[in-house]
C-alpha positions as CSV (number, residue, x, y, z in Angstrom):
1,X,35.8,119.5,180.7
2,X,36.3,115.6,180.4
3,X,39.6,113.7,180.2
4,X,40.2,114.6,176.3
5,X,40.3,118.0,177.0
6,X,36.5,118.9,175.3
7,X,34.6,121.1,176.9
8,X,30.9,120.1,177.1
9,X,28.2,121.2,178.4
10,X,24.4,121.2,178.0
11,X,21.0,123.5,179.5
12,X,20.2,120.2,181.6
13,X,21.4,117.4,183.2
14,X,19.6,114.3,184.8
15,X,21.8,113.7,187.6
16,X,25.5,112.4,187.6
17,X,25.0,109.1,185.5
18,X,23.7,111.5,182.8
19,X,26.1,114.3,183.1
20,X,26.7,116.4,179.8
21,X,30.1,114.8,179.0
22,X,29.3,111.2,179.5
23,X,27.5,111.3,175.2
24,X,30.9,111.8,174.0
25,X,32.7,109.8,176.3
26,X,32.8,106.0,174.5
27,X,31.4,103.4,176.1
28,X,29.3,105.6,178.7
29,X,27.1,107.3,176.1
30,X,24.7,108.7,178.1
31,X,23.4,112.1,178.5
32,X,19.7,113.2,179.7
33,X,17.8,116.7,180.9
34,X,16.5,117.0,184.5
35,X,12.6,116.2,182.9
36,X,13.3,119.0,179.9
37,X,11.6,118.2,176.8
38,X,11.5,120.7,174.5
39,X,14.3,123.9,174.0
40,X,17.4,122.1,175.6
41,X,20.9,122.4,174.1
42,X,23.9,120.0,174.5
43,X,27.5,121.8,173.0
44,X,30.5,120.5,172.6
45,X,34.0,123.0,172.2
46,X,36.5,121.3,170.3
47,X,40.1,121.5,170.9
48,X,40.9,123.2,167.4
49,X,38.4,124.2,164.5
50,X,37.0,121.2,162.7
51,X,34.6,120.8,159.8
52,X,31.7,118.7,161.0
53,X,29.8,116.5,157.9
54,X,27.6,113.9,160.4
55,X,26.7,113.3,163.8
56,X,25.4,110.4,165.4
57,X,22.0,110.6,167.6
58,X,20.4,107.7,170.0
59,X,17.1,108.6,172.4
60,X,16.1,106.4,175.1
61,X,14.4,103.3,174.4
62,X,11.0,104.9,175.9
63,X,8.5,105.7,173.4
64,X,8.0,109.6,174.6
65,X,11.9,110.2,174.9
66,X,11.9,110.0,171.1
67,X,14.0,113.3,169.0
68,X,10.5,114.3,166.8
69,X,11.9,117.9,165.9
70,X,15.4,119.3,166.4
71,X,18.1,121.5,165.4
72,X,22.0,121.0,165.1
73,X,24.2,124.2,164.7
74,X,27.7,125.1,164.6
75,X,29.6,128.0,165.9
76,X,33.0,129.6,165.9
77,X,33.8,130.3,169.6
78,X,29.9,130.5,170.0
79,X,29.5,133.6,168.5
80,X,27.1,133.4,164.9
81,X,25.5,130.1,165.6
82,X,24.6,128.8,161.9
83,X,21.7,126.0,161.4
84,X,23.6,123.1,160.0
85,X,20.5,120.5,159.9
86,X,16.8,121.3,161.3
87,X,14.4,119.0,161.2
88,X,10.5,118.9,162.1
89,X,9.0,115.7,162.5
90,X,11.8,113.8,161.7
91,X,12.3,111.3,165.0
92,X,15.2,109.6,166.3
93,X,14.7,106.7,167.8
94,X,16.2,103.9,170.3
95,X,18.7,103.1,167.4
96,X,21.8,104.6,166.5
97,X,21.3,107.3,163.9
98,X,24.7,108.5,161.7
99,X,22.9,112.0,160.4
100,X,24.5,114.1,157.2
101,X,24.7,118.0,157.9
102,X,25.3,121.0,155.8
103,X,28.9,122.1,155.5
């Protein structure tokens, strides 16, 4: 849990600079796997239901650290996880992406 009272946490962490908790945590918006590139999660509980309409996305500035295919889902106490945007070959980049989702 991190000082706002979220509760995050993710399949892999790089280490504690890029701890789970850190990419919602402004101004230290990091978060990395341990070297996992492909079927890692990253969730985030939030303190009462909310209705979620975008997101905003950054990878590394390395070419091969790129987002090329990913999915973002939403969940009701984590049971009935429901696709809310998937994506193949879409890539985010080293820039900050705001990214609409189904609602």
């Amino acid at each position: 849990m991190d000082k706002t009272g979220y509760i995050v946490s993710a399949s892999s962490e790089y280490g504690p600079r890029y701890l789970a908790y850190k990419a919602v945590d402004l101004g230290n918006v990091e978060w990395a796997t341990n070297h996992v590139n492909n079927n890692f999660w990253f969730t985030v509980k939030c303190l009462e239901k909310v209705r979620v309409w975008k997101f905003t996305a950054t990878a590394f500035n390395v070419p091969k650290y790129e987002l090329l295919s990913w999915r973002f889902e939403g969940s009701n106490e984590r049971v009935g996880w429901i696709t809310l945007r998937d994506e193949f070959n879409y890539t985010i980049g080293p820039t900050v992406e705001q990214i609409d989702v189904n609602t």
